[in-house]
PLY file of the C-alpha trace (Angstrom):
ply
format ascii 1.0
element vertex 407
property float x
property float y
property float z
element edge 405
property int vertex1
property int vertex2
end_header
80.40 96.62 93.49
79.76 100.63 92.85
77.98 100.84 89.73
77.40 102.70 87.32
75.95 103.42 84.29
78.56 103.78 81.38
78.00 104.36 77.60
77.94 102.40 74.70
81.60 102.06 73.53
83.26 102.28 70.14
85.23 99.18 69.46
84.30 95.76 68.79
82.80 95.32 72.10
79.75 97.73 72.38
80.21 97.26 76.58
78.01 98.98 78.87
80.41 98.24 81.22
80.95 97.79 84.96
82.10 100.93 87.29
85.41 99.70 88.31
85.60 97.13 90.94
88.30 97.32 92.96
89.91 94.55 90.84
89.46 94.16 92.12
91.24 91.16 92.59
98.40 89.60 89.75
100.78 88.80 89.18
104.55 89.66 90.15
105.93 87.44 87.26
107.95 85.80 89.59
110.66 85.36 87.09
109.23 85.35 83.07
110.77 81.41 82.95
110.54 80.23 86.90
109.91 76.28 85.91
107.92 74.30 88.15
109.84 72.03 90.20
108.93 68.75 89.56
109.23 67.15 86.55
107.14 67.70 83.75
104.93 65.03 81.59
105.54 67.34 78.62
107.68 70.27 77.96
105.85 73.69 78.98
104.76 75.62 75.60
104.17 79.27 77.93
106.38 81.35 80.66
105.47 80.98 84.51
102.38 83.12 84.86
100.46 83.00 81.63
97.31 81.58 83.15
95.77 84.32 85.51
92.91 84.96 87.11
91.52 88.46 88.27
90.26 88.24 91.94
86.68 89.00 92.75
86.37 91.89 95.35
85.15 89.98 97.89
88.52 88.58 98.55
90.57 91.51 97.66
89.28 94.87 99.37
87.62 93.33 102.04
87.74 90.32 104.99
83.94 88.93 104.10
85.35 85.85 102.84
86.91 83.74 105.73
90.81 83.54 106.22
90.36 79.24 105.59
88.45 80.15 102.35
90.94 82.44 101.42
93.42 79.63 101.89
91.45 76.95 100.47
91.10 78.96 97.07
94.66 79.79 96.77
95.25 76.17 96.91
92.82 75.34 94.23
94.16 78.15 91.96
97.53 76.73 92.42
95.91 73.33 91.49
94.04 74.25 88.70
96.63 76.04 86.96
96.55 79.44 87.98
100.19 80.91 88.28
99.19 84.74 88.02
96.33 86.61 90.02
95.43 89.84 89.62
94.31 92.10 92.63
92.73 95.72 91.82
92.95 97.41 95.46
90.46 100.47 95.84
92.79 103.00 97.11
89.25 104.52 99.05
89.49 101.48 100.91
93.24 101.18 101.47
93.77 104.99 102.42
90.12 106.00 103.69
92.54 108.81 104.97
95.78 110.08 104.23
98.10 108.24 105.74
96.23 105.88 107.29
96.59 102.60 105.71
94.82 99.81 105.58
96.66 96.90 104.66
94.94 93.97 106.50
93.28 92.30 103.57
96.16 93.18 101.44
98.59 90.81 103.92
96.24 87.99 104.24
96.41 87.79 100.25
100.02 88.33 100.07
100.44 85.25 102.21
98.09 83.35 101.04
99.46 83.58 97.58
102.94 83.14 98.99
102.50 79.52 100.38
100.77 78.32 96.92
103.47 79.27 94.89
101.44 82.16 93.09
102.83 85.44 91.73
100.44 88.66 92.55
99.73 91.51 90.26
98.72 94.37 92.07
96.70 97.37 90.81
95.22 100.28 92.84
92.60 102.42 91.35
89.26 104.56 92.69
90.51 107.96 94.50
89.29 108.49 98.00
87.17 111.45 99.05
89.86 113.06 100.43
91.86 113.94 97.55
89.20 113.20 94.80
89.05 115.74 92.32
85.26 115.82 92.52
85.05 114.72 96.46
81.36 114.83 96.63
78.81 112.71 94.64
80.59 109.68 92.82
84.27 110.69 93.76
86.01 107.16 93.32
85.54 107.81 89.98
87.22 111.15 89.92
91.03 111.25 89.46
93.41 112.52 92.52
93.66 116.68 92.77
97.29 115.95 93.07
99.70 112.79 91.66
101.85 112.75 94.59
99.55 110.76 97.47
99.48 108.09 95.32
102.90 107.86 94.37
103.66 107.65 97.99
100.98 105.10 98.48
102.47 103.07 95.71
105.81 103.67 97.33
104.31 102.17 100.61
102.81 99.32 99.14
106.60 98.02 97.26
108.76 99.21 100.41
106.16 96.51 102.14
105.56 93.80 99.74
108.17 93.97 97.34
111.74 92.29 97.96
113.18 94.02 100.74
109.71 94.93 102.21
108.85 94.33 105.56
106.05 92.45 105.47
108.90 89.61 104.62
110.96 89.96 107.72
107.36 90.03 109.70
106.55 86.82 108.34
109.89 84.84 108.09
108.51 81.19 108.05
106.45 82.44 104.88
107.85 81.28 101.07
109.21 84.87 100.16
107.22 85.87 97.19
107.50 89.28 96.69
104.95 91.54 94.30
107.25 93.05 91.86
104.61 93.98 88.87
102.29 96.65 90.07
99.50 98.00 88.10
98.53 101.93 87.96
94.81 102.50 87.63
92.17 100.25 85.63
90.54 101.20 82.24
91.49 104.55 82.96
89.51 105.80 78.99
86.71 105.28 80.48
84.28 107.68 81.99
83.38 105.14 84.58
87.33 104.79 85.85
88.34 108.30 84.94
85.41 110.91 84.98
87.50 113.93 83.20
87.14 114.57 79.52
90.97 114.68 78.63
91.64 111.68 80.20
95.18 110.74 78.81
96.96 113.95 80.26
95.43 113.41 83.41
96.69 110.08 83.43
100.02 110.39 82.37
100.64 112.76 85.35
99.37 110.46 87.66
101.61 107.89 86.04
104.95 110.04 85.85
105.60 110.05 89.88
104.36 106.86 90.31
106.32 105.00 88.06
109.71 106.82 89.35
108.54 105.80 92.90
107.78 102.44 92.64
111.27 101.88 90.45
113.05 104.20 93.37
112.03 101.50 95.70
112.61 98.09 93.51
114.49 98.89 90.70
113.55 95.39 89.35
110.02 95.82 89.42
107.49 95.82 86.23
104.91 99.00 86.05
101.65 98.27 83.82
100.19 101.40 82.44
96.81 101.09 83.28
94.11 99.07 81.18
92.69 99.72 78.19
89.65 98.71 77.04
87.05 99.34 74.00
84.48 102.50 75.49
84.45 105.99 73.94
87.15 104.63 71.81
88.99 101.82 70.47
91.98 100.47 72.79
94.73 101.03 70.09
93.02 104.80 70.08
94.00 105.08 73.69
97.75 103.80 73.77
97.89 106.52 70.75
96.69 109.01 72.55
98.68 107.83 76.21
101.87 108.42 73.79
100.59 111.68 72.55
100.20 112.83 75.97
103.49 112.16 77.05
103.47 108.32 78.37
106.54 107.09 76.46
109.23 105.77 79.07
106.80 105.67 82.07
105.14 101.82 81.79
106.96 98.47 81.19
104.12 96.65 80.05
100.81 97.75 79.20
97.51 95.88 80.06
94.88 95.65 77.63
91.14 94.17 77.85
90.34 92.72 74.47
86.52 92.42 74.78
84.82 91.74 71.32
80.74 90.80 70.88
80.31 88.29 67.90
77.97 85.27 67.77
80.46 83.72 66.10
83.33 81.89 68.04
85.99 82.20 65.32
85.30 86.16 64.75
85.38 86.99 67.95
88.28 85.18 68.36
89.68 87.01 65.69
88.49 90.07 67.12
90.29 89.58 69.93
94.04 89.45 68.42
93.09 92.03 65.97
92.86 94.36 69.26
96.14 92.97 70.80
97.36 93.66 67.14
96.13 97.16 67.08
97.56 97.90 69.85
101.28 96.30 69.07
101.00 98.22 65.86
100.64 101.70 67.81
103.59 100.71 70.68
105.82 100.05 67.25
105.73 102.78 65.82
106.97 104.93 69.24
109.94 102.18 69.85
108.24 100.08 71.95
107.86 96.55 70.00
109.87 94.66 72.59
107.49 95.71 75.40
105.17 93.35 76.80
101.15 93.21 76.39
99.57 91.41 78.90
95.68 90.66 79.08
94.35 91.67 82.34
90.93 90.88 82.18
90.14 88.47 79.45
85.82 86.85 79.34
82.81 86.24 77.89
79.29 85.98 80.48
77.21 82.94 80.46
74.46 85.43 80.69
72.42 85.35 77.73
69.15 84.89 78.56
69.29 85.31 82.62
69.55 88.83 82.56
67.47 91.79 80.98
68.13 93.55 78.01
69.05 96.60 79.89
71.67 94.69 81.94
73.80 93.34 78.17
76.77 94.50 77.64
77.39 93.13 74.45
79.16 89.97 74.83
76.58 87.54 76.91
76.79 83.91 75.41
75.41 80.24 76.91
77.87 78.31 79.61
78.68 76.55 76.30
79.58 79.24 74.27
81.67 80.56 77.01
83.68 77.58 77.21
84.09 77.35 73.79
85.59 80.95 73.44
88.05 80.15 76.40
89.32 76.98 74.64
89.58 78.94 71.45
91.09 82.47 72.78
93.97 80.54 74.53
94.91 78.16 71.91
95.37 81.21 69.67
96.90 83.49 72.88
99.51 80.38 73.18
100.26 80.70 69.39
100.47 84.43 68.80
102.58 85.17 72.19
105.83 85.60 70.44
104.67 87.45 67.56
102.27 89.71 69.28
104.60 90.05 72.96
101.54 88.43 74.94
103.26 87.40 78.33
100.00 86.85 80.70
96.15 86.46 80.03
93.70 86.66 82.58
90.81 85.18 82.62
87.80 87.47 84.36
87.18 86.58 86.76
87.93 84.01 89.67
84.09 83.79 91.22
81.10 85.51 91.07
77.77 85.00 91.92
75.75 83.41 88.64
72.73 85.28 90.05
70.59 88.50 88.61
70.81 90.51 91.54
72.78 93.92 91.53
72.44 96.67 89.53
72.28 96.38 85.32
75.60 97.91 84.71
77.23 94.95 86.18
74.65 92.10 86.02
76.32 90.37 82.91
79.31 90.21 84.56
77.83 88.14 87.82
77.99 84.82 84.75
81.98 84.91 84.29
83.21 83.11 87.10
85.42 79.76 87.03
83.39 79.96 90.08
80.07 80.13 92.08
80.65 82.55 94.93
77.55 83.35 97.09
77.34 83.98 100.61
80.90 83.41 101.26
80.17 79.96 99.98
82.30 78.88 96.68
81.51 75.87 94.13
83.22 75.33 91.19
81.32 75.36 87.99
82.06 73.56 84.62
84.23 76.37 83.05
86.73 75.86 86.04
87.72 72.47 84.31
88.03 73.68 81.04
90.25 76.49 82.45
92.23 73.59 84.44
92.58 71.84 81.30
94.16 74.47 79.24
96.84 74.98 81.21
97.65 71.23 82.37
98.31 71.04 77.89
100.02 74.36 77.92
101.66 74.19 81.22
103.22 70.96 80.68
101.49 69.08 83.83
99.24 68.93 86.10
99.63 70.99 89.33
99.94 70.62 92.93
98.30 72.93 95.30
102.01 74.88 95.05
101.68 76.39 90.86
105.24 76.03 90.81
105.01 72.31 91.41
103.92 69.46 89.31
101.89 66.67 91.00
0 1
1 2
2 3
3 4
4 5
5 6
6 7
7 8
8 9
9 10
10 11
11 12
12 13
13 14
14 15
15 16
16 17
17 18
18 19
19 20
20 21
21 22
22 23
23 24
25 26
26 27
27 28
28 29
29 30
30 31
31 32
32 33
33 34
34 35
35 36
36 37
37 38
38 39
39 40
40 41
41 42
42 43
43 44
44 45
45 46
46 47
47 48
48 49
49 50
50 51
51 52
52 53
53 54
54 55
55 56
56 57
57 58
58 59
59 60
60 61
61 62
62 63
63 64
64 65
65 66
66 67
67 68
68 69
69 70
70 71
71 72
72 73
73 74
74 75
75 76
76 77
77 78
78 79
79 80
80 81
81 82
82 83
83 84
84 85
85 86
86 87
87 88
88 89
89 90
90 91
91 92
92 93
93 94
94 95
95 96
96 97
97 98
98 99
99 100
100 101
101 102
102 103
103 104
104 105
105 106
106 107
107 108
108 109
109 110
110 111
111 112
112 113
113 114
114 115
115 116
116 117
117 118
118 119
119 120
120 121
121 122
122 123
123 124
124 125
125 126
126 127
127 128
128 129
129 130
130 131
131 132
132 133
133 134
134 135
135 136
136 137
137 138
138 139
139 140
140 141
141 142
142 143
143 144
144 145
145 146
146 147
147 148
148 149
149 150
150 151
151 152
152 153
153 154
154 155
155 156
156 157
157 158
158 159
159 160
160 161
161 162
162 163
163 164
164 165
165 166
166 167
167 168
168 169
169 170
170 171
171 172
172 173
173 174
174 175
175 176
176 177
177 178
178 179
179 180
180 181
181 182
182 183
183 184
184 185
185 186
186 187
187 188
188 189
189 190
190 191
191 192
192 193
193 194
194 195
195 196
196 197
197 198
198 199
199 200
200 201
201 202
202 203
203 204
204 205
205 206
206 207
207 208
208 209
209 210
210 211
211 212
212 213
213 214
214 215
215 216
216 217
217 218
218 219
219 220
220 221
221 222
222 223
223 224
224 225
225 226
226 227
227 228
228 229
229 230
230 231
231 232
232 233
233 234
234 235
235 236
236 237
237 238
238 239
239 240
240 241
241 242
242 243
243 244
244 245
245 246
246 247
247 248
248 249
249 250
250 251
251 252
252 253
253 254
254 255
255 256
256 257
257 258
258 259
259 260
260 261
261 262
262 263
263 264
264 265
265 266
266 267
267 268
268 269
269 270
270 271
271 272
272 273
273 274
274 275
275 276
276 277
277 278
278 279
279 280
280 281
281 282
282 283
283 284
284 285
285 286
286 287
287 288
288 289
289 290
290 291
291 292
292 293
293 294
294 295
295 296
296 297
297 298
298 299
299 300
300 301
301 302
302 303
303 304
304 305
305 306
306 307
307 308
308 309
309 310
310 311
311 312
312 313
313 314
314 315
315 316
316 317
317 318
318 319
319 320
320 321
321 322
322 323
323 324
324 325
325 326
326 327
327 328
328 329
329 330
330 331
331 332
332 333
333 334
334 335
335 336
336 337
337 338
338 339
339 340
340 341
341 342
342 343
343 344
344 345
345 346
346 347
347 348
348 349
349 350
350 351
351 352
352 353
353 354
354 355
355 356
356 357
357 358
358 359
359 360
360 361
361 362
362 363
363 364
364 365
365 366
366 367
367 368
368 369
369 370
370 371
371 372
372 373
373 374
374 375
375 376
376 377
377 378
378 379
379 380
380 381
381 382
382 383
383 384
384 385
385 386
386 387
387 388
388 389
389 390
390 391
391 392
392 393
393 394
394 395
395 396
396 397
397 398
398 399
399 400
400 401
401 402
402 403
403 404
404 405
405 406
């Protein structure tokens, strides 16, 4: 992780938040109602894909994690429910230099997810030096001098991956899987993701050439605009001010990170779909009510009271707490999906390392995994079973190591 050290925001989640990770770690709905195969104990009450998880970088920007525990993980996504991962690739990493792709980490995830039955959402986001606007200093954090590099990357990246791609004839004894939902930046109102003031116009040009080259090369395909999240200002502020600058007609779905801060489990609950509501509200009134919101990076950290007071974002709670916001966020996620136009939530994140270690702007975040990662080494920990168990009820059965089976 890059960090960083972002202000206080203005919505209900006052989040010193995280510089981005290349999340940095989706989900190509692989059809909205693909049924698993077997036969259900009871009948499913969501689409294929709305239980996610977002990928800790570790796995997806880099080979430190082994190829077998790579494999091994996929399988016990797949058999704990996951149908949907999320992967934020840092284009730095995937195109140190133009032209010169990187794509090895990006394969071994593609197949992984592949032969587990799991749909990939892909996102790329942090500029490299080379065509950062600010290339010295921080310049990940900078947006690209020019949109057109990473429309072509994004071009690339379908034309290899998507259905016609050629990673697919490479690999013919792999299930063909193909990403078809690609996401364009992360939190991109925030000064940590986006370092310009006007933000919004800068985005929307980025997201203009993209979003005609990725549909150029799979016309089927599903673009999220970006992610927004509750920093300078409110999320519902920032789709109002994407429209304003022009974003109408360039996303199919937009993602949206509903963090909220209250002691209290049924306020922040509430909190939460007040956000998603906010948002709807603002996509309504520019004719865009039918268009998906999907969750990318939903949590709370089992931090409070393992890390300093410097290092609190605003929404630490106790491992209990935690898993008593889950259960409660996705019973009322499963209930307000048609009204609202949820499709996929996300839980943040897969793994991470339930230590203090790292620097304070992402310390809290180190408590959110459904898993212990350290050293290359994963455990499960207790909110991996409460996870499991939401989606066995919602889901309809339990899983197989394939998502798209029932055991």
């Amino acid at each position: 992780m890059r960090a960083s050290r972002p202000r206080a925001p203005v919505s209900f989640a006052p989040v010193r938040r995280r510089a981005t990770i290349p999340l940095v770690l989706t989900a190509a709905l692989i059809a909205l109602l693909v049924i698993p195969a077997a036969a259900s104990a009871a009948p499913r009450k969501v689409p294929f894909g709305f239980f996610g998880t977002v990928l800790p970088p570790e796995m997806s920007n880099s080979l430190s994690v082994s190829d077998s525990a790579v494999e091994q993980q996929m399988a016990l996504m797949a058999s704990s429910g996951v149908e949907s991962v999320r992967i934020v690739l840092s284009w730095d990493e995937l195109e140190p230099n133009q032209g010169d792709l990187r794509l090895a980490a990006m394969d071994r995830l593609v197949a992984a997810s592949a032969r587990h039955g799991i749909s990939l959402l892909a996102g790329v986001s942090q500029s490299p030096r080379w065509i950062s606007a600010k290339p010295e200093g921080e310049f990940r954090r900078y947006p690209p001098r020019d949109p057109a590099p990473y429309a072509e990357l994004m071009r690339q990246l379908v034309l290899r991956y998507g259905p016609n791609g050629t990673f697919w004839l490479q690999n013919p004894t792999l299930p063909k899987v193909p990403v078809r939902r690609w996401q364009l930046w992360n939190e991109q109102n925030t000064p940590w993701n986006w370092a310009q003031k006007r933000w919004a116009r800068g985005y929307v040009r980025l997201l203009k050439p993209a979003y005609r080259a990725i549909h150029d090369a799979d016309p089927g395909a599903t673009v999220v605009g970006g992610s927004l999240v509750g920093a300078l200002i409110s999320p519902w502020a920032a789709m109002h001010t994407m429209y304003k600058a022009g974003a109408k007609g360039f996303f199919d779905e937009i993602a949206v990170h509903p963090f909220t801060n209250s002691r209290s489990v049924k306020t922040a609950i509430g909190q939460v779909i007040e956000i998603v509501r906010r948002v709807r509200a603002q996509m309504r009134r520019r004719g865009d009510a039918r268009k998906p919101i999907i969750l990318t990076e939903v949590t709370w950290t089992a931090a409070r009271g393992k890390v300093p007071r410097r290092a609190q974002i605003g929404f630490e709670t106790t491992a209990k707490g935690q898993r008593q916001r889950m259960q409660a966020v996705f019973k009322r996620f499963v209930r307000e999906r048609r009204r609202l136009r949820i499709t996929q939530a996300y839980w943040f994140n897969w793994a991470s390392e339930y230590n203090s270690k790292g620097p304070a702007s992402v310390m809290s975040f180190r408590y959110s995994g459904l898993n212990r990662l350290r050293g290359g080494v994963f455990s499960a920990v207790p909110l991996l079973n409460t996870f499991s168990a939401l989606a066995r009820k919602y889901e309809g059965c339990p899983k197989s190591a394939n998502a798209q089976v029932c055991r």
